[in-house]
C-alpha positions as CSV (number, residue, x, y, z in Angstrom):
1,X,-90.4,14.3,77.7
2,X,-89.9,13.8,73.8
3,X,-87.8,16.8,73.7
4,X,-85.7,15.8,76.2
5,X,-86.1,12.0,74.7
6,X,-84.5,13.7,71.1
7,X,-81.9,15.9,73.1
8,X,-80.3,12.6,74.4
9,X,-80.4,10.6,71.1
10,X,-78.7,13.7,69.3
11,X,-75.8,13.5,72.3
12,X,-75.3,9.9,71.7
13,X,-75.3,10.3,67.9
14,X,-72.7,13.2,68.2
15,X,-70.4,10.7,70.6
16,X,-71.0,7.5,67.8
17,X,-69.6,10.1,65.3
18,X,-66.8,11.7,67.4
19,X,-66.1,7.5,68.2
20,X,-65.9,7.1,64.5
21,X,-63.5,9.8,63.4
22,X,-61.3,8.7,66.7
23,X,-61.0,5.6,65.3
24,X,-60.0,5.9,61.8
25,X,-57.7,8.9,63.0
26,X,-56.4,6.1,65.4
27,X,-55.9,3.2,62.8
28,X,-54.3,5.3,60.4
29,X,-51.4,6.6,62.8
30,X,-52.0,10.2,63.2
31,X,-53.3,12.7,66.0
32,X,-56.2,15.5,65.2
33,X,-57.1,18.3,67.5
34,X,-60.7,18.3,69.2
35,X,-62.0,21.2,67.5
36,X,-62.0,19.1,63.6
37,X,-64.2,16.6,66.3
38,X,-66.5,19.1,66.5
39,X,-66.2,20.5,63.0
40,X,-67.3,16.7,62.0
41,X,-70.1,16.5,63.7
42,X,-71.7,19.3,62.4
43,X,-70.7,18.8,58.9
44,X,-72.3,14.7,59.9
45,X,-75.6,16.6,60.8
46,X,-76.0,18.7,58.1
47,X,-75.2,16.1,55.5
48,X,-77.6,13.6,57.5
49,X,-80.3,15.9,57.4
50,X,-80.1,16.0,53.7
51,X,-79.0,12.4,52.8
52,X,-79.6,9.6,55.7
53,X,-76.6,7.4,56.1
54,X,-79.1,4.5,55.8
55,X,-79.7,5.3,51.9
56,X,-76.8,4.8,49.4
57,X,-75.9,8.2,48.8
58,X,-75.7,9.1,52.4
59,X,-73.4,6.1,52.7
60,X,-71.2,7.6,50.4
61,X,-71.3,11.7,51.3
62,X,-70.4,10.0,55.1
63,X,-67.4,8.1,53.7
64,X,-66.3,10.6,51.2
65,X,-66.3,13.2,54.4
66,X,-64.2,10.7,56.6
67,X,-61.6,10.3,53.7
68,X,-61.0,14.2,53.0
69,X,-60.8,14.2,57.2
70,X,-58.2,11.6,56.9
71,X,-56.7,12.2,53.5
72,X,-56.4,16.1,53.5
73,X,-56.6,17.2,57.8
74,X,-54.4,14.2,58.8
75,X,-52.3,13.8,55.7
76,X,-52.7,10.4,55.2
77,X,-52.7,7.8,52.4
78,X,-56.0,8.6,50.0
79,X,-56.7,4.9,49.6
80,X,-56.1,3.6,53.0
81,X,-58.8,6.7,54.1
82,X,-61.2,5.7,52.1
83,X,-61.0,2.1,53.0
84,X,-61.2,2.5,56.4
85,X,-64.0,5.2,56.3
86,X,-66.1,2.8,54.4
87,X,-65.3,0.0,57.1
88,X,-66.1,2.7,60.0
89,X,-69.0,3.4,58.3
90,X,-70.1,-0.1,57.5
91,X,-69.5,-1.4,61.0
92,X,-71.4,1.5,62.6
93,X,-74.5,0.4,61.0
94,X,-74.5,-3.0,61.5
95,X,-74.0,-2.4,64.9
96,X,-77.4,-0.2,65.4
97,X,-79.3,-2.6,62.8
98,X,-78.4,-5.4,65.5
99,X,-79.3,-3.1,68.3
100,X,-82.9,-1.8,66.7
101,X,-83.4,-5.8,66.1
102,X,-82.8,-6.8,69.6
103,X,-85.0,-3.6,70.8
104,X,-87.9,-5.3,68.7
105,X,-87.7,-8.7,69.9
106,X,-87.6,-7.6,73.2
107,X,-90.4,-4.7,73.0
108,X,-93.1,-7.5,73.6
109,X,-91.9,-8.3,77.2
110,X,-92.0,-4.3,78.3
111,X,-94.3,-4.3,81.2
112,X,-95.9,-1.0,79.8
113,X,-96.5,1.2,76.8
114,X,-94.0,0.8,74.4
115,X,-93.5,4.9,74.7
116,X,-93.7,5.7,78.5
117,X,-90.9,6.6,80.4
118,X,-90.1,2.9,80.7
119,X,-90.0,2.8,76.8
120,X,-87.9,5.6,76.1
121,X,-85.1,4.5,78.9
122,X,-85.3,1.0,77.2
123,X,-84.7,3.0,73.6
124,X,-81.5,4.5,75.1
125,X,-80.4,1.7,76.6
126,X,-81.0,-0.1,73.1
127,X,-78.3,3.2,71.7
128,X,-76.0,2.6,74.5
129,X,-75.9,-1.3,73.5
130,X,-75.2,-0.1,69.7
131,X,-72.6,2.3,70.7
132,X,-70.9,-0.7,73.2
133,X,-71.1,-2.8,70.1
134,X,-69.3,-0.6,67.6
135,X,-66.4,0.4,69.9
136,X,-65.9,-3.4,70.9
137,X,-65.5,-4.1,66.9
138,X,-63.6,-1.2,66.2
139,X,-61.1,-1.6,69.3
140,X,-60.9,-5.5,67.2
141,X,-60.2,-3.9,63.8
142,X,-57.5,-1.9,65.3
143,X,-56.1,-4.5,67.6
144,X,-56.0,-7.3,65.3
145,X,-55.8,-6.1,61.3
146,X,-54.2,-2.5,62.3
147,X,-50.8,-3.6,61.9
148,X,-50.4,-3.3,58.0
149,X,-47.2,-1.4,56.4
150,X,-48.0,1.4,53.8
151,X,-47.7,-1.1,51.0
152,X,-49.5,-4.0,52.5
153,X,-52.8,-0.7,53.0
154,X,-52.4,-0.5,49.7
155,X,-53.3,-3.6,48.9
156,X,-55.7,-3.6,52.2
157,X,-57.9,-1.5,49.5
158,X,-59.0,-5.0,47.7
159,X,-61.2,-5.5,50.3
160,X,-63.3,-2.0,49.8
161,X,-65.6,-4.1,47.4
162,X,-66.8,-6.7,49.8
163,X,-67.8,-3.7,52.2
164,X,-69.8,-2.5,50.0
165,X,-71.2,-5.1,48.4
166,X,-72.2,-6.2,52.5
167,X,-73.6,-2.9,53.2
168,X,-75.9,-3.0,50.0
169,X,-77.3,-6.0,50.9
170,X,-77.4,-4.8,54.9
171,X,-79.5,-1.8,53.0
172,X,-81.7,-4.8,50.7
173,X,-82.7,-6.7,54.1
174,X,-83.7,-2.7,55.9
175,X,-86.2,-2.4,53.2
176,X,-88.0,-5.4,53.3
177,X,-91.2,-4.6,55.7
178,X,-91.2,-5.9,58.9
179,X,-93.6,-3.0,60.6
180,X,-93.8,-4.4,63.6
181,X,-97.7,-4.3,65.4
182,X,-97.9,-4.4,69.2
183,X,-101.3,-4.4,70.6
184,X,-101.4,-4.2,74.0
185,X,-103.0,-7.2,75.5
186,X,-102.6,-9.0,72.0
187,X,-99.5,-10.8,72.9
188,X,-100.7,-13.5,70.4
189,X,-100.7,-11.5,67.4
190,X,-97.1,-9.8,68.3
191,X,-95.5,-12.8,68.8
192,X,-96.2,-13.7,65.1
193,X,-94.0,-11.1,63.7
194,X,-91.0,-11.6,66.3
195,X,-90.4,-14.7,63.6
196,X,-89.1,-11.9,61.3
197,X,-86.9,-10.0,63.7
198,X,-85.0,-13.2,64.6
199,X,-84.2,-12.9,60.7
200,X,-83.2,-9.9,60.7
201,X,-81.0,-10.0,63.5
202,X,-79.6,-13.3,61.9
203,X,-78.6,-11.2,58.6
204,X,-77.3,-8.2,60.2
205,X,-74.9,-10.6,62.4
206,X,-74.3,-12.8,59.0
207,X,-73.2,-9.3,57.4
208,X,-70.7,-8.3,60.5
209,X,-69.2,-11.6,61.1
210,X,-68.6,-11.5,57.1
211,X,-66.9,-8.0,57.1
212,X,-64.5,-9.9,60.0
213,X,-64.1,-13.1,58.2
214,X,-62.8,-11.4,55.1
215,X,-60.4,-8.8,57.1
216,X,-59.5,-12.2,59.1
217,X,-58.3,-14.1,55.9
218,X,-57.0,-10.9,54.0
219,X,-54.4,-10.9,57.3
220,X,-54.0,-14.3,56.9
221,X,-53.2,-13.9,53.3
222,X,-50.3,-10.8,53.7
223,X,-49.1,-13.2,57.0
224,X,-48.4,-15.6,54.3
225,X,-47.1,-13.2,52.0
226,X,-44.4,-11.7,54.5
227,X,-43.6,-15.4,55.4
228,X,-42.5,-15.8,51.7
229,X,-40.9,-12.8,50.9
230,X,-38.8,-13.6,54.3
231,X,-37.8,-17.4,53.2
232,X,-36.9,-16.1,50.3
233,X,-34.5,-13.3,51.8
234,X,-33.5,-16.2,53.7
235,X,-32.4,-18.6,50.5
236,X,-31.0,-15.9,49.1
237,X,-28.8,-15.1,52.3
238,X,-28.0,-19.1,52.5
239,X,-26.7,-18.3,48.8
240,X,-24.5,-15.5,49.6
241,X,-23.0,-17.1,52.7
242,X,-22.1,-20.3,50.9
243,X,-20.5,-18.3,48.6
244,X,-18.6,-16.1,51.0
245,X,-17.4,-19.1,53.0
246,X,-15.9,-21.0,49.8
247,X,-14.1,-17.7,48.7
248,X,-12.8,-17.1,52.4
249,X,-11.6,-21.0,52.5
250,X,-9.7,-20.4,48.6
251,X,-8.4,-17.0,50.0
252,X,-7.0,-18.7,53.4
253,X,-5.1,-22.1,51.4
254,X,-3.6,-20.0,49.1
255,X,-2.2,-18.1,51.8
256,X,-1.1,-20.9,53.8
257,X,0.2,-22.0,51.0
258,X,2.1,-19.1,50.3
259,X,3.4,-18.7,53.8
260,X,4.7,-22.3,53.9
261,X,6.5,-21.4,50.4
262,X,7.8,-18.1,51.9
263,X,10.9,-19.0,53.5
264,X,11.9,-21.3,50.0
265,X,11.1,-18.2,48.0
266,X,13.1,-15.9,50.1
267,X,16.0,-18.8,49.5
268,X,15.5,-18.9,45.8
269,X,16.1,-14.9,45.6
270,X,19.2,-14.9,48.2
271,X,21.0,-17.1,45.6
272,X,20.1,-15.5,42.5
273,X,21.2,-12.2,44.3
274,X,24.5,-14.3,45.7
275,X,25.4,-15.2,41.6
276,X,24.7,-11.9,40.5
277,X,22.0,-12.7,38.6
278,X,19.7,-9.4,39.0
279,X,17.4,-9.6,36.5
280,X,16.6,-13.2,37.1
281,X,16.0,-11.9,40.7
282,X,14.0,-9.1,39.9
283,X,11.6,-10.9,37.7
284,X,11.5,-13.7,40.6
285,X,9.8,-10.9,42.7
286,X,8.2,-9.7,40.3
287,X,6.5,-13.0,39.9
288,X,6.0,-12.7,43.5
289,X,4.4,-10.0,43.5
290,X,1.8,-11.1,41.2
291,X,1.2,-14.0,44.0
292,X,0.4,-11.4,46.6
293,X,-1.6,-9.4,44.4
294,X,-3.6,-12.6,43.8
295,X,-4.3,-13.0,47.4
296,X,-4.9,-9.5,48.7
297,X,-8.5,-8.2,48.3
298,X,-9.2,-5.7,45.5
299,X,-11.3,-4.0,47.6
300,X,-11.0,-2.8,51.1
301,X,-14.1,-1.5,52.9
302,X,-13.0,-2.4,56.6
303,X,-15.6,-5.8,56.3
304,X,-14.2,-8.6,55.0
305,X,-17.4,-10.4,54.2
306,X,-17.9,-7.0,52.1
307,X,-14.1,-7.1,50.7
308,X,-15.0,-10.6,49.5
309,X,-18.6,-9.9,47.8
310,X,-17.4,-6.2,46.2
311,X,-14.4,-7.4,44.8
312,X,-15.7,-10.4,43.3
313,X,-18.4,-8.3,41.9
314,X,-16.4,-5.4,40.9
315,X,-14.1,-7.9,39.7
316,X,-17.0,-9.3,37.2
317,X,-17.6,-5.9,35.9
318,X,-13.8,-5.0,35.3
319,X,-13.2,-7.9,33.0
320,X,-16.3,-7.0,31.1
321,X,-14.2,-3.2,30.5
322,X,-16.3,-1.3,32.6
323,X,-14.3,1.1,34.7
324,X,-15.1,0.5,38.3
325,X,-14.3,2.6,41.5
326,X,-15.0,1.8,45.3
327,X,-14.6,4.1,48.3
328,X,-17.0,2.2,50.5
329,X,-15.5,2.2,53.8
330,X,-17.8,-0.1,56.9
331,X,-16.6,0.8,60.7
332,X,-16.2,-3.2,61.7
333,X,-18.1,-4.4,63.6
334,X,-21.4,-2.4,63.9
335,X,-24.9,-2.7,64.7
336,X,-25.8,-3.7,60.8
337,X,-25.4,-7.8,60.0
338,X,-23.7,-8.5,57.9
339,X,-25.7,-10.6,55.3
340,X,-27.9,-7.6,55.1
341,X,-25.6,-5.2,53.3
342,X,-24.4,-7.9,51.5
343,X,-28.2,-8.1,50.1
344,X,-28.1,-4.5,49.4
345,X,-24.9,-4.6,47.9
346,X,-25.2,-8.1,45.4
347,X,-28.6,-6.4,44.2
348,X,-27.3,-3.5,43.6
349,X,-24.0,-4.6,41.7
350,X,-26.4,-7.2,39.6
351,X,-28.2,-4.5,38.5
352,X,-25.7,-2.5,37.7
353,X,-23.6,-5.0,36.1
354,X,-26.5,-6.1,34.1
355,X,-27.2,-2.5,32.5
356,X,-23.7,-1.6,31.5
357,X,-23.5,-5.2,30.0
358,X,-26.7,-4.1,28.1
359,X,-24.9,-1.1,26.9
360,X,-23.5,-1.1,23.0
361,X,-19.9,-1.6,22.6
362,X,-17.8,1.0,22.7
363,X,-19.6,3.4,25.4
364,X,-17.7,4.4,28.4
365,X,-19.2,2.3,31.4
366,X,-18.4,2.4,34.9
367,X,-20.0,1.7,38.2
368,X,-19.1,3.3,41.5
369,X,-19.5,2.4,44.6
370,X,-19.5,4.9,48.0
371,X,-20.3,4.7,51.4
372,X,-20.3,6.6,54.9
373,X,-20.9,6.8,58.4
374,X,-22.4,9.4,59.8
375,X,-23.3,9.4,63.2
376,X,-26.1,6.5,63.4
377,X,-26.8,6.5,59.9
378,X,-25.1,4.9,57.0
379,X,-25.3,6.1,53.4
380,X,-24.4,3.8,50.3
381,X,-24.9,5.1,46.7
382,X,-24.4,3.0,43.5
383,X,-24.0,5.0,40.7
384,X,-23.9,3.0,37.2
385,X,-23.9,3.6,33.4
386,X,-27.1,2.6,31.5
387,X,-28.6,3.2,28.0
388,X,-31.6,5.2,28.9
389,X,-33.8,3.0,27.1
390,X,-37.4,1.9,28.1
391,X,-38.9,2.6,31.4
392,X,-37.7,1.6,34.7
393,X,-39.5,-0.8,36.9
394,X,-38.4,-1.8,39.8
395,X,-37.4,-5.9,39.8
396,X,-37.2,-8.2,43.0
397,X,-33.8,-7.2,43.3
398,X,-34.5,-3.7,44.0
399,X,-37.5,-4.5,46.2
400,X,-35.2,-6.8,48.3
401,X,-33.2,-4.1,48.9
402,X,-36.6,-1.9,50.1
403,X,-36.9,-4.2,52.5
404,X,-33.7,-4.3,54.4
405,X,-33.8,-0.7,53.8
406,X,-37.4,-1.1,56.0
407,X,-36.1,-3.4,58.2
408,X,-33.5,-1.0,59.7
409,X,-36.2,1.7,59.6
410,X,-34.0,3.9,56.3
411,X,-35.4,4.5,53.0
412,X,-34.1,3.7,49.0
413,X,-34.5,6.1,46.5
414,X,-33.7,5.9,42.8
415,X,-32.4,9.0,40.2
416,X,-31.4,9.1,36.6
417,X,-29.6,11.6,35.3
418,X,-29.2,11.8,31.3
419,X,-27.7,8.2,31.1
420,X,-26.3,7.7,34.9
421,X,-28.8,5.8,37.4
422,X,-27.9,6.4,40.9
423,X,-29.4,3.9,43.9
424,X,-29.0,5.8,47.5
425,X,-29.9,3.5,50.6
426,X,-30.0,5.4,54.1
427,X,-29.7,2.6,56.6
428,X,-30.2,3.5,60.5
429,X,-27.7,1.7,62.6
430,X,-29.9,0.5,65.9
C-alpha cells in the first residue's frame, strides 16, 4: 500500500512540474516540444533529491533550471525567465503549504487512523487540492499581468525582490515547530495545537495574497505609465496639428490672394509688352515668379500634411547652410495616419537639425531624407551629419518614434558610420 501510496505522489509531483514549465513556457510566448517536459522532470528529481525545493538552495537550483529552460531551449529574454521562474516557483509552494495546512486542521475529524486507506486517499486528495490551487493562480498570473511588452518585462524584473523576500519568510514560518500530536481518542489534547495550524494557514495565504497584491499594483503602475506616455503622444500630436492647420490657412490666403491678383498681373505684363518695354516685363515675371515659388511647397512627398511639416523643417535646416535633400515619396491616402509619420518625421528632423547645428562652423552638413513603399511595408531613413562626440543615448524624441514604430508592429534601428548617423523606421501598413 505505501509503495503504491509513493508511486502516486511521484505521478502528481511529475504533473505539478510538467504544470510548471507549461506555464512559464506559456507566459513567456513560446512553444516547447514534450520530450524537454520530460527532460525536466528528471533533471527536477535529481536535483530534489540532492537539494529540497523547500530549503534555500533548492529554491534557487529549481529557478536557475526553469530560466536556462526558458532563456536558452525557448530563447527568451534572460531576465523575464528568471522572474517568472522564481514566481512559478514561489507560487507552487505556497500553494502545497496551504494544502498540508488544511490537511492538518482537518486530520482530527478523520473517522480512522490517520494512515489507513482512508488516510492516504485523504493525503491525495490534500495533493490534488494543491495542484487545483496552483493552476487556478497561475491561469490568473497569465490572464491578468501576462500582457506586458518586452520593455515593460524588463522592468517586470523589480518585482524579483519581493518574491523572494516572501518565499524566505514562507521558508522562516515552515521551520517554526508545529509537530502536530494526534492521539487517538485524545481529541482534547489535538485540538490544542489546531490553534497553530490556523496560523499557519493564515501566513501562507498572507504570503500568496501578497505576491498578487504587488503584481496587481506593479500593473497598475505600467497602466499608468502607458496612459502617460499616450497623453503625451497625444499633446504632442495636438502641437503638430495646430501647427499644420495655421501653415495650411497662410498657404491657402496667399493663394487666394494671388488668384484674385492674377488677372491684374496678367494686365500689368500685356501693357508693358504693348510699350515695348521687355525688360520691365521680364523682371515683372520674374517678380512673379518669386510669388509662386513662395506659395508652392518645397517639398513634395504626395501628403500634404507631410509637404507642410518637411519643408518647414528642411526649410529650418537650409537657412542654417546645411545642405538638405528629400526623396520621400507617401502613396496618399494609406492605411498610416497621418499625425503618426508626422511624429516620426518632427523627431527625426529635430534630432538631426540639432546635431548638424552642434557641428563647428565650416563642416559640410546635410540631412537626407528617403522613403518607399514596398508592398505593405514602408521604409523611411534619415541620414544626418554629426560630430561623433560623446556617446549616444536615446532621448524622448527617439523613443517616441519607438513607439509608433510599435504601434504599427515595425521596428527603429540606429547606425553611425565615421561621422554620419542614419535612423531607419520599418513601418507595416495594416
Amino acid at each position: 500500500m505505501t509503495m503504491c501510496y509513493d508511486f502516486l505522489i511521484y505521478i502528481m509531483d511529475a504533473i505539478a512540474m510538467s504544470l510548471q514549465l507549461y506555464f512559464l513556457v506559456k507566459i513567456l510566448k513560446k512553444k516547447l516540444l514534450i520530450p524537454f517536459y520530460f527532460l525536466f522532470v528528471v533533471c527536477r528529481v535529481i536535483i530534489g533529491s540532492f537539494l529540497p525545493v523547500s530549503t534555500l538552495m533548492g529554491f534557487m537550483a529549481l529557478v536557475f533550471l526553469l530560466t536556462v529552460c526558458g532563456a536558452f531551449v525557448c530563447h527568451a529574454d534572460v531576465k523575464s525567465s528568471l522572474l517568472y521562474a522564481a514566481l512559478t516557483t514561489e507560487i507552487s509552494l505556497l500553494c502545497t503549504d496551504i494544502a498540508q495546512s488544511l490537511t492538518s486542521l482537518a486530520a482530527p475529524f478523520l473517522p480512522a487512523a490517520f494512515h489507513d486507506t482512508t488516510g492516504i486517499a485523504f493525503m491525495l486528495v490534500s495533493q490534488a487540492a494543491a495542484l487545483l490551487l496552483t493552476v487556478i493562480c497561475y491561469y490568473v498570473v497569465y490572464r491578468y499581468f501576462a500582457d506586458y511588452s518586452i520593455a515593460e518585462m524588463q522592468q517586470l524584473f523589480l518585482v524579483f525582490i519581493p518574491i523572494l523576500m516572501i518565499f524566505i519568510m514562507s521558508r522562516y514560518v515552515n521551520t517554526m515547530n508545529f509537530d502536530f500530536v494526534y492521539v487517538l481518542g485524545a481529541e482534547e489534547e489535538a485540538f490544542e495545537y489546531l490553534f497553530s495550524y490556523w496560523q499557519l494557514l493564515a501566513m501562507y495565504l498572507l504570503g500568496l495574497a501578497s505576491l498578487f497584491c504587488i503584481l496587481f499594483f506593479f500593473k497598475k503602475l505600467q497602466q499608468n505609465f502607458r496612459l502617460g506616455t499616450e497623453l503625451s503622444l497625444l499633446e504632442q500630436e495636438e502641437h503638430f496639428l495646430n501647427q499644420y492647420v495655421e501653415e495650411a490657412k497662410a498657404r491657402y490666403d496667399r493663394t487666394k490672394s494671388f488668384r484674385h491678383d492674377i488677372r491684374n498681373h496678367i494686365a500689368v505684363i500685356k501693357d508693358l509688352l504693348r510699350s515695348g518695354k521687355l525688360e520691365e516685363a521680364v523682371s515683372y515675371m520674374e517678380d512673379l515668379d518669386d510669388m509662386a515659388e513662395k506659395m508652392s511647397f518645397p517639398v513634395s512627398t504626395n501628403n500634404p500634411v507631410v509637404d507642410i511639416l518637411a519643408g518647414n523643417k528642411l526649410g529650418i535646416a537650409k537657412s542654417m547652410g546645411v545642405d538638405v535633400d528629400c526623396s520621400l515619396l507617401l502613396p496618399y491616402p494609406c492605411g498610416l495616419r497621418d499625425i503618426d509619420i508626422c511624429i516620426v518625421l518632427s523627431n527625426a528632423l529635430d534630432n538631426a537639425i540639432q546635431a548638424c547645428k552642434s557641428m563647428d562652423a565650416g563642416i559640410e552638413k546635410q540631412i537626407h531624407v528617403s522613403g518607399r513603399v514596398q508592398g505593405d511595408f514602408f521604409m523611411i531613413e534619415i541620414r544626418n551629419s554629426f560630430s561623433g562626440k560623446g556617446v549616444f543615448k536615446e532621448g524622448t524624441g527617439l523613443s517616441n518614434v519607438k513607439k509608433v514604430a510599435e504601434k504599427y508592429d515595425g521596428a527603429m534601428s540606429i547606425e553611425m558610420r565615421e561621422k554620419v548617423f542614419i535612423l531607419r523606421v520599418l513601418l507595416v501598413i495594416p
